[in-house]
SEDREN-750618 format. One line per 8 residues: their letters; for each residue x, y, z of C-alpha. Coordinates in steps of 0.2 Angstrom, whole numbers, plus 5000, padded with zeros to 4 digits. Layout:
BEGIN
A> X/Y/Z; ... $
END
This chain:
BEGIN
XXXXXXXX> 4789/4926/4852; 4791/4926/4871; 4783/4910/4874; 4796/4900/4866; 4809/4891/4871; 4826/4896/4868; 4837/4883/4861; 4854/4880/4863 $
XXXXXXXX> 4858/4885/4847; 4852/4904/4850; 4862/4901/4867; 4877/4899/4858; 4873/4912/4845; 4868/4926/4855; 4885/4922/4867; 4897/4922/4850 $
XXXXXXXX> 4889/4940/4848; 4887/4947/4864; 4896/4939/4875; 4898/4940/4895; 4903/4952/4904; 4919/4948/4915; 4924/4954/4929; 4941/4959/4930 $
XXXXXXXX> 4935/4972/4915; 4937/4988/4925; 4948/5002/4930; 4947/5013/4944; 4953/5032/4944; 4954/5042/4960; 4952/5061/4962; 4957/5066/4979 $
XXXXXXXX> 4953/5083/4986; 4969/5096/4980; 4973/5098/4998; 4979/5081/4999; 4994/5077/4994; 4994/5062/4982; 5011/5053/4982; 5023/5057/4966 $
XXXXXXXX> 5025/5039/4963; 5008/5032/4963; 4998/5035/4950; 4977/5040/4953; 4971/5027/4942; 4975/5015/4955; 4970/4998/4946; 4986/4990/4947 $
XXXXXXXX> 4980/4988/4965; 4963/4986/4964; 4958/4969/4965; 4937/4971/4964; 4924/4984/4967; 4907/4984/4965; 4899/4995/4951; 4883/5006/4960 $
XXXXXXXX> 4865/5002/4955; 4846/5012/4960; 4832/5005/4963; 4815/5012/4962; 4805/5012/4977; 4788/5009/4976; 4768/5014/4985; 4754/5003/4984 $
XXXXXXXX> 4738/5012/4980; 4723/5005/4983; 4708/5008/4970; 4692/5001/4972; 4699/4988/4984; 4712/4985/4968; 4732/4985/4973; 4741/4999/4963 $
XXXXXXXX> 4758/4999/4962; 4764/5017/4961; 4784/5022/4958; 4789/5035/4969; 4808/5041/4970; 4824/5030/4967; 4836/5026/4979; 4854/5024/4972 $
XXXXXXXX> 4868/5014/4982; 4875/5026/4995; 4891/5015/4997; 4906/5007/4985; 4918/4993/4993; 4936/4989/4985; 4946/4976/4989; 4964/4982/4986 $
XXXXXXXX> 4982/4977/4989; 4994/4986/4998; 5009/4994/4988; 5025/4993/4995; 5029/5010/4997; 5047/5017/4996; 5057/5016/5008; 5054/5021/5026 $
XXXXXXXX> 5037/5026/5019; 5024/5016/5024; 5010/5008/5009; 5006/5025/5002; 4991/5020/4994; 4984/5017/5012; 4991/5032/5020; 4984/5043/5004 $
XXXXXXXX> 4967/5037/5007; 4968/5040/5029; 4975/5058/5023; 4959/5060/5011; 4948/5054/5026; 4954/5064/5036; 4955/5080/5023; 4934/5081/5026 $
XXXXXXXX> 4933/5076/5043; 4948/5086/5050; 4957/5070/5061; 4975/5070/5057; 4982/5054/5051; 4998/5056/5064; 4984/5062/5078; 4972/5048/5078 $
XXXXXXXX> 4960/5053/5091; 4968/5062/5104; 4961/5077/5114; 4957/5091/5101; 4957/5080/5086; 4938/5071/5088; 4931/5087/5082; 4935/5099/5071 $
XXXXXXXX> 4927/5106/5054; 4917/5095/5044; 4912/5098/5027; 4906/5089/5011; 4918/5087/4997; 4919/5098/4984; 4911/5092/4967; 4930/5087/4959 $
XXXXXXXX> 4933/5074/4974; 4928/5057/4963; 4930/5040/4960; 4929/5034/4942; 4925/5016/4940; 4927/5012/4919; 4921/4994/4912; 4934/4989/4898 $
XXXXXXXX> 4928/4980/4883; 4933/4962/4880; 4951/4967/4873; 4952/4978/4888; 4959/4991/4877; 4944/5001/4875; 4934/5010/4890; 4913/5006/4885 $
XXXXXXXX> 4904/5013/4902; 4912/5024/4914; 4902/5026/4932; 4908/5043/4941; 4903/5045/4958; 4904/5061/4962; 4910/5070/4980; 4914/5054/4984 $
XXXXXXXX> 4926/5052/5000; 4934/5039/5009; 4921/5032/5025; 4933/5016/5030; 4950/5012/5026; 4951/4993/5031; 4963/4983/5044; 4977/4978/5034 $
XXXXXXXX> 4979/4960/5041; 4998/4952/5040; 5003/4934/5043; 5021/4927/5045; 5017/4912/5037; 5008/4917/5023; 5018/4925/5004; 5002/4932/4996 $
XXXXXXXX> 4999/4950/4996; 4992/4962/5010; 4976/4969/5005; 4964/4978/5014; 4944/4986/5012; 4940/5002/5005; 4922/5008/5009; 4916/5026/4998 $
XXXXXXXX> 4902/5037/5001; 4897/5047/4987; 4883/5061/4985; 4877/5054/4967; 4883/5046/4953; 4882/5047/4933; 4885/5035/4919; 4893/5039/4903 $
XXX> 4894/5026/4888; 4908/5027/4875; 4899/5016/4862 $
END
């Protein structure tokens, strides 16, 4: 019944059979447009690097309608997350190369909005040819199970593209690892279950 209190007996039984939930259960795949030219020695399924993203969500929006003097609410259409952000450390590159992570996502930037990475914004460069990516530009984000052996949902955001590539911030004192911001945009997303 819904009126009853939940001991903490079912707590402890409904947590040994579903568990939680953690979050470093995830992958994340990229699919760059062909024209970019992903680096041989970094794989697309960049999760060695990743260190968190958050998963999209929707919600429905709402109207209120009024019927005799009454307050309705009435569902009109959704509105999805428009946006993903990724925290994620910068890879050594090889040498004399740079973090090619980083400069893959500036060249997949700039694959839609036609500002070379070499350029930045010099005369001639600010304008160019614009254009949506095509359906096969994507990011995959898969949540793992708890064994993390086994992919349960995978959240595909479709013509995604990169609309930020972060400052990469150094310090001489500090030995952790140089990380910086990834912000997508996406035209939709889907969400296929494996279970």
């Amino acid at each position: 019944m819904s009126d009853e209190i939940k001991t903490l007996d079912e707590f402890y039984l409904q947590m040994a059979e579903t568990g939680l939930r953690l979050q470093h259960q995830f992958q994340v795949v990229f699919y760059p447009p062909t024209e970019v030219s992903w680096p041989a020695t970094l794989d697309k399924n960049i999760s060695l690097y990743a260190e968190g993203v958050n998963v999209p969500g929707r919600a429905q929006n709402k109207q209120t309608i009024k019927y005799l003097g009454y307050p309705f609410q009435f569902p009109t259409d959704m509105q999805v997350s428009e946006l993903i952000n990724m925290t994620v450390r910068c890879d050594g590159g090889v040498l004399g190369t740079g973090s090619l992570l980083r400069n893959a996502m500036f060249d997949w930037a700039n694959s839609i909005s036609n500002i070379p990475r070499e350029d930045g914004l010099t005369l001639g460069t600010g304008g160019g040819r614009k254009r949506l990516p095509t359906s096969t530009t994507k990011v995959e984000v898969k949540l793992l199970d708890e064994t993390l052996t086994k992919i349960m949902e995978t959240y595909t955001l479709h013509g995604a593209f990169p609309t930020s590539v972060g400052d990469m911030n150094m310090a001489a004192e500090a030995g952790a690892p140089a990380t910086f911001e990834l912000v997508f945009s996406y035209q939709y997303f889907t969400v296929k279950s494996t279970v």
